[in-house]
N, C-alpha and C positions, 0 to 999 in steps of 0.2 A: 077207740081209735086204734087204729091199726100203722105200722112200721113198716114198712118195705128198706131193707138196708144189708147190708157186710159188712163185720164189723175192721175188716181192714181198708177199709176205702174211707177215706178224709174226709169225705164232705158227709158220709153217714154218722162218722162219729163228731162232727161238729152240732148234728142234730141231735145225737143220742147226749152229748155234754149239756144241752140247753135243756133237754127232757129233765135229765137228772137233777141241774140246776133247779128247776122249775116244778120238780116233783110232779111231773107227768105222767100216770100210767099208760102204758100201751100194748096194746098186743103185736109181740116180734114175730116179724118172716123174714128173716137170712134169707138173700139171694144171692147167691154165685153169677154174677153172668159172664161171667167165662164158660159158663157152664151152657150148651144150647139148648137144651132141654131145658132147664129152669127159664134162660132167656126169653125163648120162646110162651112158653107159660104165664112169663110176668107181662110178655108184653099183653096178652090175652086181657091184661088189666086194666096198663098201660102204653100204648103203642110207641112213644119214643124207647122207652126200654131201660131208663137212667134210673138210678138209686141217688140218694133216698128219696123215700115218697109216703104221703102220711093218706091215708083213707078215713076220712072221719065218720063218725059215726050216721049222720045220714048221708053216707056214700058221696062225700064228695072229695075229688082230688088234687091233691096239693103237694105239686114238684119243686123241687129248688131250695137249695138248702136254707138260706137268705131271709125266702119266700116262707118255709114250716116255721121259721123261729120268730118271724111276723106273725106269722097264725097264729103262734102260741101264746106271743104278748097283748093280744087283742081276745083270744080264746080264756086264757087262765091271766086274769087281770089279779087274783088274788095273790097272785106267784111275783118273785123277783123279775123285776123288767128287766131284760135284755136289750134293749132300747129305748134310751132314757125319755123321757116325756118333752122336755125341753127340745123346742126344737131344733136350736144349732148344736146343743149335745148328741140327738138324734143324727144330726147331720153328718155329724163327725163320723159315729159308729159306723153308720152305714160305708162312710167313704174309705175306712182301715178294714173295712168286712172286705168291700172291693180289693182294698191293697191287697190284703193278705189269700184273698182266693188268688186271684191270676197272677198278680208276682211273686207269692212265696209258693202257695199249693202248686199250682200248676206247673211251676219250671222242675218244682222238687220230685212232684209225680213222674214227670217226662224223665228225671234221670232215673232214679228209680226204674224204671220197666227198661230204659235204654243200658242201664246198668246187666240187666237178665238175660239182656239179649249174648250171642255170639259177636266177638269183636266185627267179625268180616261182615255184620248185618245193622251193624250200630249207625245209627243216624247221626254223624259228626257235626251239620249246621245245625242240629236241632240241639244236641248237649252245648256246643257254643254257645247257642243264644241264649239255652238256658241258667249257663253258669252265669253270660254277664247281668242277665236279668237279678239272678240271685246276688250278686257282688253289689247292684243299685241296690235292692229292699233290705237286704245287711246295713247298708248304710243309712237308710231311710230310718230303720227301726231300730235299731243303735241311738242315732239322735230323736227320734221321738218316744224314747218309754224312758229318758233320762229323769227325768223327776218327778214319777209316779207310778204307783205299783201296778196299773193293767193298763192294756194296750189305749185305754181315751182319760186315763185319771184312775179315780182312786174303787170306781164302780165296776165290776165284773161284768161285759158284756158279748154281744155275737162280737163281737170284732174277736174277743177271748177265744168264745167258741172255734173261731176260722183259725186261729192261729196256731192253738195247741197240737193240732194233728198234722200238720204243714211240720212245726219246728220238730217233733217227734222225727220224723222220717228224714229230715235235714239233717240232723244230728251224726248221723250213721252217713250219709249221699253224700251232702255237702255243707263240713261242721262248720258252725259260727264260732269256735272256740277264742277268735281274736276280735271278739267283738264282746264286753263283759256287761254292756244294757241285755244286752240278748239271752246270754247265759242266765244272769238272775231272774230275769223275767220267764224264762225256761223252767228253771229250778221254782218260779212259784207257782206256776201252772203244772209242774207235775206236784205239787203237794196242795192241787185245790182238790177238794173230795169228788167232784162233778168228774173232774177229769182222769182221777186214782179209779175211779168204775170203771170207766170207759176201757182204762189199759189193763186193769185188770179180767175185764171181762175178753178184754182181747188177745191176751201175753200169749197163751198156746198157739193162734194164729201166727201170731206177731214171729216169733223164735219159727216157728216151721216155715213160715214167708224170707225172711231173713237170715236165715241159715246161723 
């Protein structure tokens, strides 16, 4: 099986933490696509051009980050489920995997990059809407991780996966510091071993991205 991924990009390392979880071999290809050359090339693969992306071993292709960590739990059955079998448990997951992609990942990305920009280029309704979005899911996830250790209870799941790389870069953009569901729940996602790989294999990036 083959990885199309960066490892500073969120939604790659949401698949690379389920790999690890899940004890997945794979064979890695880092793509830059900032990079045109490489872009180009990958789309050669792939024609939309997005990371991650998994090529399985009889050539077939599997985009979306959501979508690889379903693969995986239907692929490697003998591995920890990532989505629980039950089905309103199932439901759950999948519906804080949503939460947490497009109200935490995505507002946290858009500051981020709008953060790099030059002020006189900065997109102001787009950090607006981002912050109030973030100021809801703060709230959101505050009150729902009060009385259990991972994002759906007491089982490790994608919804974990989607989280950890969102609150990482939140931390630094825009902190949760007065929110203390968040914080613990932070603090135990950086001491799960799935996820100490990920930043570890990423910390050089991570500090030269970051300054």
């Amino acid at each position: 099986m083959k990885l199309y991924y960066h490892p500073l990009s969120t939604y790659s390392q949401k698949v690379l933490i389920a790999c690890y979880e899940k004890g997945i071999a794979f064979e890695p290809h880092v793509i830059n696509v900032t990079n045109p050359k490489e872009r180009a090339a990958f789309r050669g693969i792939y024609p939309l051009g997005k990371i991650p992306l998994v090529v399985t071993e009889d050539q077939r292709l599997i985009p979306e980050s959501s979508i690889i960590i379903e693969y995986f739990d239907q692929a490697f059955p003998n591995s920890p489920d990532l989505i629980p079998e039950d089905p309103e448990q199932a439901r759950q997951v999948r519906f804080r995997d949503r939460m947490h992609d497009l109200y935490l990942n995505d507002p946290i990305v858009a500051l981020l990059f709008e953060s790099r920009k030059p002020e006189a280029e900065q997109d102001f309704p787009l950090i607006h809407k981002s912050r109030h979005t973030l100021n809801v899911i703060y709230e959101f996830l505050n009150n729902q991780i009060n009385n259990h250790s991972w994002s759906n209870g007491e089982q490790f799941s994608m919804a974990d996966c989607a989280a950890a790389p969102a609150l990482f870069y939140a931390q630094r953009i825009y902190p949760f510091a007065k929110y203390p569901n968040i914080k613990a729940y932070f603090s135990r996602l950086m001491g799960h071993p799935a996820y100490r790989k990920v930043i570890k294999e990423a910390e050089p990036l991570v500090k030269k991205f970051l300054g």
